[in-house]
C-alpha positions as CSV (number, residue, x, y, z in Angstrom):
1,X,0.0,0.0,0.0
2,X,2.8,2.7,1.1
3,X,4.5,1.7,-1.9
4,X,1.0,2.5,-4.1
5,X,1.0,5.9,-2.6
6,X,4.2,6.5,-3.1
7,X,4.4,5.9,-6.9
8,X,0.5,7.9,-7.1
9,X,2.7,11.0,-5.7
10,X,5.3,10.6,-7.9
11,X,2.8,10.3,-10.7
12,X,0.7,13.4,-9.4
13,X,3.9,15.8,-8.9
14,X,5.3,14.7,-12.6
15,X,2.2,15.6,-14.1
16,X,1.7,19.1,-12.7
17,X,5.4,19.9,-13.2
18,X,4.4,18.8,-16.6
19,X,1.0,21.1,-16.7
20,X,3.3,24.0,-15.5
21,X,5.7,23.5,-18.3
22,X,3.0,23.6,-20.7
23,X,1.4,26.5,-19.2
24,X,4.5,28.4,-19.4
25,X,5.0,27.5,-22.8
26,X,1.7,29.4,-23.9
27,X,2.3,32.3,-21.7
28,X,5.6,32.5,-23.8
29,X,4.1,31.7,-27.4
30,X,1.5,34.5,-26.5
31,X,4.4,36.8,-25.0
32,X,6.6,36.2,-29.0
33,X,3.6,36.9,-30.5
34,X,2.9,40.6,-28.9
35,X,6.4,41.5,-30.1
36,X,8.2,43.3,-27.3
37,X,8.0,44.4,-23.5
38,X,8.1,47.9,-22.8
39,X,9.8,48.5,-19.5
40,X,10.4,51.2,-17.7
41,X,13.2,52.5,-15.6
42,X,16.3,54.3,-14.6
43,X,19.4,54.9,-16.6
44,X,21.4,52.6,-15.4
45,X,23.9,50.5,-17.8
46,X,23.3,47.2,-15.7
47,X,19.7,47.6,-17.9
48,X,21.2,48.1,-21.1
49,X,24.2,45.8,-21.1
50,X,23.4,43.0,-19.2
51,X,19.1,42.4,-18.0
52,X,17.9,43.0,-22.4
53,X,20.8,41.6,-24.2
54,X,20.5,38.4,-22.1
55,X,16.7,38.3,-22.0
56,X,16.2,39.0,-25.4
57,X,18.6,36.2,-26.2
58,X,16.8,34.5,-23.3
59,X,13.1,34.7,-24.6
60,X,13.4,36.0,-28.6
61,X,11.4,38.9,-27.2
62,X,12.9,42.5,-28.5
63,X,12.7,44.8,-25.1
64,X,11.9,48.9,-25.5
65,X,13.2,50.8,-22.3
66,X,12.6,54.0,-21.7
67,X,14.8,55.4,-19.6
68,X,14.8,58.6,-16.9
69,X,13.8,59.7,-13.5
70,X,10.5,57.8,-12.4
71,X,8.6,60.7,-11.3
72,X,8.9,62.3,-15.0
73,X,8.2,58.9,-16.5
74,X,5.0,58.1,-14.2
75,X,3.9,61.8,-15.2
76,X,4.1,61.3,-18.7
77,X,1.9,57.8,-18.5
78,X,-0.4,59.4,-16.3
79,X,-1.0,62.2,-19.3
80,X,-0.9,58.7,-21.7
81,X,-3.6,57.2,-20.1
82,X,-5.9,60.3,-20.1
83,X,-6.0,60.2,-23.6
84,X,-6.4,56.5,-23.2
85,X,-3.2,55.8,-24.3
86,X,-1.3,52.5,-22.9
87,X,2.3,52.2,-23.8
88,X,4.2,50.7,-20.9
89,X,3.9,47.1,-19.4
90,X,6.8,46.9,-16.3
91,X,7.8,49.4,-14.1
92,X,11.3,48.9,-12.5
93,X,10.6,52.2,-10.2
94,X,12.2,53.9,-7.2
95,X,9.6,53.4,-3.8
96,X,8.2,56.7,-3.5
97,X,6.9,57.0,-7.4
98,X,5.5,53.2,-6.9
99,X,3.6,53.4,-3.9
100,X,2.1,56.8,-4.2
101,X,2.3,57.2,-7.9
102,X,1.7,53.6,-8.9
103,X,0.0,52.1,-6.6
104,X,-1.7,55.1,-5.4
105,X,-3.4,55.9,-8.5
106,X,-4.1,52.7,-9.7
107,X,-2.1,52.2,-12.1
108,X,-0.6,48.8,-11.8
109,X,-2.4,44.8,-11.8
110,X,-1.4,42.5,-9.3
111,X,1.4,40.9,-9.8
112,X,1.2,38.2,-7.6
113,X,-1.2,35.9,-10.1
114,X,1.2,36.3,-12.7
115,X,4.7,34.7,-11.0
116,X,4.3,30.8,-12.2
117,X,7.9,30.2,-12.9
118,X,8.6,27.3,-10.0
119,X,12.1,28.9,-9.0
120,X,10.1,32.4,-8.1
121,X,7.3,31.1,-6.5
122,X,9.4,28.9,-4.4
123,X,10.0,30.0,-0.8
124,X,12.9,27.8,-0.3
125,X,14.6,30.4,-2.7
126,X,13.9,33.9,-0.5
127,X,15.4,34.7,2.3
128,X,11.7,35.9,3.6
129,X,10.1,32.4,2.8
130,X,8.2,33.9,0.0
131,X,8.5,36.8,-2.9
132,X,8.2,40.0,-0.5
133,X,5.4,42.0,-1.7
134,X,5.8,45.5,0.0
135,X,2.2,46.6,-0.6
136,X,-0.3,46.3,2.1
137,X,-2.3,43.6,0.5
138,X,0.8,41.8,-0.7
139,X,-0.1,41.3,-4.4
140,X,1.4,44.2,-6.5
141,X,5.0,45.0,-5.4
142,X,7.7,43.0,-5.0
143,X,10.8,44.1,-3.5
144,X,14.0,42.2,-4.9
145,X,16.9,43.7,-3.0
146,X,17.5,44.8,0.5
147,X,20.5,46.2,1.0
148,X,22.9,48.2,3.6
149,X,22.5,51.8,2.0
150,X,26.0,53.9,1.5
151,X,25.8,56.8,3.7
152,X,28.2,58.7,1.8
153,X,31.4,58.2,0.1
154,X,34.6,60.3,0.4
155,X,37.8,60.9,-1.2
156,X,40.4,59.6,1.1
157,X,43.4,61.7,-0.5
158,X,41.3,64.7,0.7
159,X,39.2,63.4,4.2
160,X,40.5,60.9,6.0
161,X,38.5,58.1,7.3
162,X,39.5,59.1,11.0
163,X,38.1,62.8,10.5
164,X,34.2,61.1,9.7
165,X,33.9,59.1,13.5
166,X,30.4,61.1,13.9
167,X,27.5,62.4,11.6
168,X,28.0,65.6,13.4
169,X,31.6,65.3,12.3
170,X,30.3,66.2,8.7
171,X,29.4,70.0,10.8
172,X,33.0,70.7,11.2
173,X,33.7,73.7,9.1
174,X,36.9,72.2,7.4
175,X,33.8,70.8,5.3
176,X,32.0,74.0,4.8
177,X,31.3,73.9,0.7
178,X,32.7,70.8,0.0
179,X,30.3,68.4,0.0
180,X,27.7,67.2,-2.9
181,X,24.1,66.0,-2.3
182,X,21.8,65.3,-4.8
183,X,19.3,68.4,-4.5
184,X,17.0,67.5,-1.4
185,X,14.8,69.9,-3.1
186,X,13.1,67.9,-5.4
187,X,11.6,64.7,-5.2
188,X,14.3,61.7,-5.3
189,X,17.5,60.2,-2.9
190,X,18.4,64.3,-2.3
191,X,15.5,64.5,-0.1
192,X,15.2,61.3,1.4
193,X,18.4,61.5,3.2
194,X,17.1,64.6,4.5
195,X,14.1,63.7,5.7
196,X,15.5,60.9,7.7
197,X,18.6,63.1,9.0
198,X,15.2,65.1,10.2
199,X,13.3,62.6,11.8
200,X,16.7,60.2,13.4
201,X,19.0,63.2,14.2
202,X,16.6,66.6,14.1
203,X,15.8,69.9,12.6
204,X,18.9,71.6,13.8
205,X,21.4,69.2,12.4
206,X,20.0,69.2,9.1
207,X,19.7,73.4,9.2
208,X,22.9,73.0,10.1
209,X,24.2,70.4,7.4
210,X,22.6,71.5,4.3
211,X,22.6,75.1,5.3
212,X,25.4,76.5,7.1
213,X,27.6,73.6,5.6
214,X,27.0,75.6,2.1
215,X,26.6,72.0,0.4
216,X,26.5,72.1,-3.3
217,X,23.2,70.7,-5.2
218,X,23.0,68.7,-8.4
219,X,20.2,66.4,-9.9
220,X,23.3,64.7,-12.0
221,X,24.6,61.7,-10.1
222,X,27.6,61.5,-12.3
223,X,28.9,64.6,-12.1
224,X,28.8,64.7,-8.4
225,X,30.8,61.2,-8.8
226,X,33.3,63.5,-11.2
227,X,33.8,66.0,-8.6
228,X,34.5,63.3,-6.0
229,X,37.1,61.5,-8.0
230,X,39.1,65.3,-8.6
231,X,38.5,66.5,-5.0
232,X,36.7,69.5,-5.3
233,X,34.0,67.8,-3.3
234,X,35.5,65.2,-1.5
235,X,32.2,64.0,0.8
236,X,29.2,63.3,-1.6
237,X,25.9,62.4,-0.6
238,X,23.8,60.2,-2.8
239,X,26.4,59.5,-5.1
240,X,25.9,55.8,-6.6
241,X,28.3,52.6,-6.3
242,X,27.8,51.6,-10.2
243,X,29.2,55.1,-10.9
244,X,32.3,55.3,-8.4
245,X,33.6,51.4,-8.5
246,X,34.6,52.5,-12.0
247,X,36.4,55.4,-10.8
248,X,37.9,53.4,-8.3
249,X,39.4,50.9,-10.8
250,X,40.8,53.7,-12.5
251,X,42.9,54.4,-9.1
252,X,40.9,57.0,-7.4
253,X,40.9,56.3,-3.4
254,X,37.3,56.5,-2.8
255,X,35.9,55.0,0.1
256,X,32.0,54.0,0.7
257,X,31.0,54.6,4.3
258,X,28.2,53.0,5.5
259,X,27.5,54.2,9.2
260,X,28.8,56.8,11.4
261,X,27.9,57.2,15.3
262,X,25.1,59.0,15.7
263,X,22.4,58.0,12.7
264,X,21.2,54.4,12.8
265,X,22.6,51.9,9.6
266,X,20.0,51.6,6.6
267,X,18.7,49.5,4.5
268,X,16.5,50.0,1.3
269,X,15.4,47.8,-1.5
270,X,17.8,50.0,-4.4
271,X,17.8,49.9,-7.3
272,X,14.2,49.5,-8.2
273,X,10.7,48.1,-6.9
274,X,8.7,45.6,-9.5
275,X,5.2,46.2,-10.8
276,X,3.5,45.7,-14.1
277,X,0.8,47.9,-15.5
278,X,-2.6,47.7,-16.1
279,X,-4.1,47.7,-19.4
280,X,-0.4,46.7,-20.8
281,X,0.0,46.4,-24.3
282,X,2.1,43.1,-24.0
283,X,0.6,41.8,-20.8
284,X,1.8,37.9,-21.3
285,X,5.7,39.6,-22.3
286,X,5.0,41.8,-19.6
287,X,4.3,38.2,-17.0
288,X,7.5,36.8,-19.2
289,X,9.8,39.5,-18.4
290,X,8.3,39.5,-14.6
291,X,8.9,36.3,-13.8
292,X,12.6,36.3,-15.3
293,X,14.0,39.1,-13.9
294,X,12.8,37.7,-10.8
295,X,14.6,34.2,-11.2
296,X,18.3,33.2,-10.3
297,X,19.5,34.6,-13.5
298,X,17.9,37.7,-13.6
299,X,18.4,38.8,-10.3
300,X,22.2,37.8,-10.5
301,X,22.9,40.0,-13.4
302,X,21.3,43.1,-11.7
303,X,22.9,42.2,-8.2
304,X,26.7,41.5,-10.1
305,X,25.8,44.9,-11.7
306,X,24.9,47.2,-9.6
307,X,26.4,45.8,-6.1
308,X,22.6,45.4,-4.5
309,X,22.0,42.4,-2.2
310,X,19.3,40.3,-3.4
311,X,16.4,38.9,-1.6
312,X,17.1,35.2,-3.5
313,X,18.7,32.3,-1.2
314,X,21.0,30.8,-4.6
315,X,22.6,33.9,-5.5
316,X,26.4,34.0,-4.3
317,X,27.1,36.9,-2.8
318,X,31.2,36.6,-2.5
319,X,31.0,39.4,-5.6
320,X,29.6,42.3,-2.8
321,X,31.0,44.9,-0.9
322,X,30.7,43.2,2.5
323,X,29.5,46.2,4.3
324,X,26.2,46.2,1.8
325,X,25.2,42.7,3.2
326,X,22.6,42.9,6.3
327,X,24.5,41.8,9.7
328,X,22.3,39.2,11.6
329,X,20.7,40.6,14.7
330,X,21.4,44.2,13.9
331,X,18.7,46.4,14.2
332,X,18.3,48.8,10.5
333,X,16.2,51.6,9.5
334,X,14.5,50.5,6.8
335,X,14.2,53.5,4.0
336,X,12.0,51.2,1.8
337,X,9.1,50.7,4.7
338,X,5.6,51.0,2.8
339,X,4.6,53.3,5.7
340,X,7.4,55.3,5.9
341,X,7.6,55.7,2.0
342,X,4.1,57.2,1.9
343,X,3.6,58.8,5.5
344,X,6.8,59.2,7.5
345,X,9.1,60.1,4.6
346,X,6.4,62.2,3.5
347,X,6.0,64.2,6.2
348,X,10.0,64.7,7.4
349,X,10.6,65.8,3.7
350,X,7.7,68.7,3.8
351,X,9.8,69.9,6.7
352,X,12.9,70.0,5.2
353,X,11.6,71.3,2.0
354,X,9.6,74.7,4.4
355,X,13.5,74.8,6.3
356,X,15.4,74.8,3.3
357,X,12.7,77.2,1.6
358,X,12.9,79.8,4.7
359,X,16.5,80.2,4.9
């Protein structure tokens, strides 16, 4: 009898692997068919050179990316689809666009229904048990990464290590005009460091940092990565690993720092949250391209690529920077927190934004 049962299992467990095959197969002869994905997301050559070159090869399935800040990207579909126009299919989108933006308006499907690929639904392969959906009903966001955030980076022929103990170390006016933030003005990383300096350290530290400090502004990551390599701002805020470990090949000694005394160690889902659209033009390319990027290969391309720790238990991670890999037992502020993207981050940066405003 126990032998019985166990050949019936066997038999049941061959023939839906079988019926999942199959079912992938359509979703992927319906995917060819559409023609292409349309994907949205930042500029980042880890897209371009590595995640559509090796899908395309992957799946036959040409992808169109349109690049830029998500904010301007979201604004533009929003304009789309009031003209009842539907272009994109994937968002690859920073938190704050995807859960106010995205999610907030309604622009998105679940996602959930659409992961079939048995190496993404399995929970033996995420570190969380499952695929982490960030949303409050845990269907239409996934969060891939979760990594230690850089702080800041410096140029160590200018500051040295020793001189950055303390974030209140970066008040010392040795420092006054030369250090780069990404403009906490706007909308994007600028103000998000901000607005937690406000709500971990206060309103007087930040009046102090990114007022008295005279830092200098920019909304181009890579020139502030330029004017770290030549020294004329040797402490830059926001300034990204895929565009200083270049620069540090090249033989400029620039150092990431990851904590200082004084502001809790972060952690945040960079580079990107994962949604798909409603009313996509290539829904089943759109489910194709979902469901890979989220598998061992395609996370492992983006994670080699851009340095981010992904949420998968088979990718080696001997590649990172070990001080981007989450310590056990230690307690992190978690930028990428659905309630602190749409109602703590929020709020902190509308007080920066009235502080910097009234100087």
């Amino acid at each position: 009898m126990f032998k019985i049962v166990v050949i019936f299992l066997l038999f049941a467990a061959s023939a839906a692997a079988q019926q999942k095959e199959k079912d992938w197969n359509e979703i992927l002869s319906a995917a060819k068919k559409e023609g292409k994905v349309v994907v949205v997301g930042s500029p980042d050559p880890v897209m371009r050179n590595g995640i559509i070159p090796k899908f395309t090869a992957r799946f036959g399935i040409p992808v169109e990316f349109i690049a830029g800040r998500s904010s301007e990207i979201v604004s533009r579909v929003q304009t789309e689809r009031s003209a009842q126009i539907y272009s994109v299919d994937v968002f690859l989108a920073g938190p704050d666009t995807t859960a106010n933006e995205l999610f907030g308006d309604k622009i998105i499907d679940p996602l959930k229904p659409s992961l079939v690929l048995p190496e993404v639904v399995d929970g033996s392969k995420w570190k969380t048990g499952k695929v982490w959906f960030l949303d409050p009903e845990e269907r239409f966001v996934v969060r891939p990464f979760s990594s230690v955030a850089s702080l800041l980076f410096i140029n160590t022929d200018h500051v040295k290590p020793d001189e950055l103990r303390s974030v209140k170390d970066l008040l010392n006016p040795k420092w006054r005009g030369k250090i780069s933030t990404e403009d906490p003005t706007t909308t994007g990383a600028g103000s998000n460091m901000a607005a937690r300096f406000y709500n971990q350290i206060g309103e007087e530290f930040v009046k102090s940092l990114y007022i008295d400090q005279k830092p200098v502004r920019s909304r181009d990551r890579r020139q502030m990565a330029d004017w770290l390599a030549r020294g004329t701002h040797p402490i830059c805020f926001n300034c990204r690993e895929d565009d200083v470990r270049p620069l540090i090949k090249e033989g400029f000694k620039l150092l990431e720092i990851f904590e200082l005394a004084g502001v809790p160690g972060t952690i945040n889902g960079s580079p990107w949250l994962l949604s798909v659209a409603n009313k996509a033009p290539h829904p089943r390319a759109a489910q194709v391209f979902a469901n890979w990027i989220l598998s061992k290969e395609g996370l492992e391309i983006y994670a080699r690529g851009y340095g981010s720790v992904s949420m998968r238990t088979d990718i080696d991670e001997s590649f990172l920077n070990p001080g981007n890999i989450p310590k056990a037992g230690v307690k992190y502020f978690d930028d990428t927190d659905w309630k602190w993207i749409v109602t703590g981050r929020h709020e902190n940066r509308e007080k920066v934004w009235k502080l910097l405003k009234a100087r």
